[in-house]
C-alpha positions, 0 to 999 in steps of 0.5 A, spaced: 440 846 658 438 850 665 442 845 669 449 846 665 448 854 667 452 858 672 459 856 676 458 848 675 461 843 670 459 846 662 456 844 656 456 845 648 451 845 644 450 845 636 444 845 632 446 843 625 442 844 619 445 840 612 451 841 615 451 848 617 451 851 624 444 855 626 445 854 634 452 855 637 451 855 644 456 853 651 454 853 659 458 853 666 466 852 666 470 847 663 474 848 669 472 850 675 479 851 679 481 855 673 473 858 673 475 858 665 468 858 661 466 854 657 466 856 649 464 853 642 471 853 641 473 849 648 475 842 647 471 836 650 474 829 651 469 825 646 470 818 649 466 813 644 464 819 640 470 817 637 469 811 634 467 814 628 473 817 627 476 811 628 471 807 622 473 813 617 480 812 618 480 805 616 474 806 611 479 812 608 484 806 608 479 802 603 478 807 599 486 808 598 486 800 597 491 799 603 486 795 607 479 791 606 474 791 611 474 784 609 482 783 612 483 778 617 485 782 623 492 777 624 494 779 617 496 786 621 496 783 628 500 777 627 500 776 635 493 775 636 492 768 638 488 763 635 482 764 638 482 771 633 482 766 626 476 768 622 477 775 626 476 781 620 476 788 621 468 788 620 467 784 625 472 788 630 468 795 626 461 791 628 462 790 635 462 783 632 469 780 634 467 776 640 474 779 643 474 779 650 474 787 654 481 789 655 478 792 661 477 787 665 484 784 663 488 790 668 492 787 673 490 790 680 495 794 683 496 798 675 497 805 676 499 808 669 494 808 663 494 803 658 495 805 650 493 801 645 499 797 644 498 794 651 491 792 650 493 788 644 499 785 649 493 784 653 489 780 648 494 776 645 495 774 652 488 771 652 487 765 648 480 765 649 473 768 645 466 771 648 463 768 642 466 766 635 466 772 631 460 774 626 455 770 631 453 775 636 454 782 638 458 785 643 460 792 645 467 793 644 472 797 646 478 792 646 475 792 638 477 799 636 483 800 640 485 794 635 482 799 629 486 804 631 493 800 631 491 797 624 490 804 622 498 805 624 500 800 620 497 800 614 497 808 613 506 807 615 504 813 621 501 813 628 493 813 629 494 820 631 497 823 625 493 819 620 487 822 624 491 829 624 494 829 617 487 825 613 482 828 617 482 834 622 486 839 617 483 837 611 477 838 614 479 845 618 478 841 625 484 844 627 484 844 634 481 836 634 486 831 637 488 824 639 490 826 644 498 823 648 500 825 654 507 828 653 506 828 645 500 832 644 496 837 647 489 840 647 488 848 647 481 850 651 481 844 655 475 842 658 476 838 664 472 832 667 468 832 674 463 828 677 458 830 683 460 829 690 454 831 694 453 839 692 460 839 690 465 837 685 471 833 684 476 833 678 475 826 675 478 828 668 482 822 667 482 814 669 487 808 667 483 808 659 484 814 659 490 813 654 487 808 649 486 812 643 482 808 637 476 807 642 475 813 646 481 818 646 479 824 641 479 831 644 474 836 640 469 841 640 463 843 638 465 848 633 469 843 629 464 837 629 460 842 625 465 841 620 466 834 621 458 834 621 458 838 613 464 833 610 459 827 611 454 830 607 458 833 601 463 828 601 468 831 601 471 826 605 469 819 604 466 816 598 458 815 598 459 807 599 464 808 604 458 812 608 453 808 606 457 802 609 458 807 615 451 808 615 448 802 614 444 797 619 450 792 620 448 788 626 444 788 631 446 790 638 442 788 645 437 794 644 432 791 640 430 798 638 438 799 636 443 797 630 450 798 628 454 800 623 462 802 623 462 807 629 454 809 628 447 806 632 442 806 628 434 807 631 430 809 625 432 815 621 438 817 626 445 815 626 448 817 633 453 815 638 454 816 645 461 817 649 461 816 656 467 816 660 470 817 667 467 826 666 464 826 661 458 824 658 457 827 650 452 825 643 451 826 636 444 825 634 443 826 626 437 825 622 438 824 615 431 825 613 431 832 615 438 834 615 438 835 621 445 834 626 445 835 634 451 835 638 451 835 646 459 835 649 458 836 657 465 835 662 461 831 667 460 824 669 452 825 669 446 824 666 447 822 660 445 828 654 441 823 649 434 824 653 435 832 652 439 832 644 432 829 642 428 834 645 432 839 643 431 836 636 423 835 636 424 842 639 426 844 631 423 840 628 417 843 629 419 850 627 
């Protein structure tokens, strides 16, 4: 963790065994004008670590017999075009949909964020598919914002409360949000930054920064130990439920890689990388042996998978 040290964009590492923390530990600053340090407590924009979020909530929905996996997505989204038929939320949790990236839909001149209403405006706009659903995999970020509209309608709240109300507090997360520009706030926030030569430029958000069901969850490393434990004691979701998390779903692009809802799966991990415009995070769990690690960094570069595997082996060899 050498290179998070001292007056640069930070990090925040956690080392978790059966759920409980053995190593808690923050570098550099989560903000630089402000020369604020970063803390186990400080909150990073999570990007697709989010994804996991989102799957539980539908999966929470299942087990409250409100949703099935199995539902077409128009039964929520009656909008959608033809092009969604024989669309199902696996499908849209599998990155299996064939819907096509609402970020390539933007119009040029746009300046304000979009939301996740606006990508399902985009998309039922667009009568057209990258593959029929269920026949290939295709990373997808227009899925889970769809996911994320489909929680607000089936729980009867918005995503970000369903989130806060069914997960963040039961779980103590109590910092955790969706966060909404003008709605929400985030306490201890960290800030993005990308290199510009030997210094650094804030680049905390971009016009997907509002988008919350594929990206948009502030967290830290001291809460994601307590959403880490919930996924062993079932405290949270029911064992078919993780097993349907958990489980190879599909393949993806990467031979050695498979998906599940909101998880890859290479070997005997689960794990998910986020990236966005500052900042690049991960979440490696090792069932086998109990073993979780979280590496949060409010930088656009590199990308910490690489280093929470040494971190890992590291332990492992204890």
């Amino acid at each position: 963790m050498r290179a998070y040290q001292g007056d640069v964009p930070g990090a925040c590492l956690a080392v978790l065994h059966d759920g409980t923390p053995i190593l808690l530990r923050a570098y550099g600053l989560a903000d630089l004008e402000a020369r604020v340090a970063a803390t186990a407590a400080t909150n990073f924009r999570l990007a697709s670590l989010t994804k996991q979020f989102t799957a539980a909530a539908i999966l929470l929905l299942a087990q409250d017999g409100r949703v099935s996996v199995e539902d077409s997505v128009r039964q929520w989204l009656p909008g959608l075009p033809a092009a969604a038929d024989g669309m199902t939320l696996r499908h849209l949790l599998t990155h299996t949909s064939g819907l096509v990236d609402y970020e390539d839909l933007i119009s040029e001149g746009t300046t304000s964020p979009l939301h996740d209403a606006d990508v399902l405006r985009l998309l039922e706009a667009e009568d057209r598919a990258y593959f029929l659903p269920g026949t290939q995999y295709r990373y997808s970020n227009s899925g889970y914002a769809l996911l994320a509209l489909i929680v607000g309608r089936a729980s009867g709240e918005d995503f970000a409360s369903y989130l806060r109300n069914r997960i963040f507090l039961p779980l103590g997360m109590r910092h955790s949000v969706a966060f909404e520009a003008g709605v929400s706030a985030v306490a201890h926030r960290a800030f993005g930054y990308s290199a510009a030569g030997q210094s650094w430029v804030r680049t905390d958000q971009s016009l997907t920064s509002a988008t919350l069901g594929d990206g948009g969850i502030y967290s830290s490393v001291n809460d994601l130990a307590q959403w880490d434990a919930a996924l062993y004691d079932g405290r949270l979701l029911q064992p078919e439920s993780l097993r349907l998390a958990f489980a190879p779903a599909t393949g993806t692009d990467d031979p050695a890689v498979q998906y599940g809802f909101g998880w890859r799966i290479t070997g005997g991990t689960r794990w998910h990388s986020g990236e966005t415009l500052g900042f690049r995070n991960v979440i490696v769990r090792w069932l086998e042996h109990g073993l979780s690690v979280i590496v949060l960094t409010n930088r656009n570069d590199p990308p910490p998978y690489g280093m929470a595997l040494a971190i890992a082996e590291a332990f492992l060899r204890l």
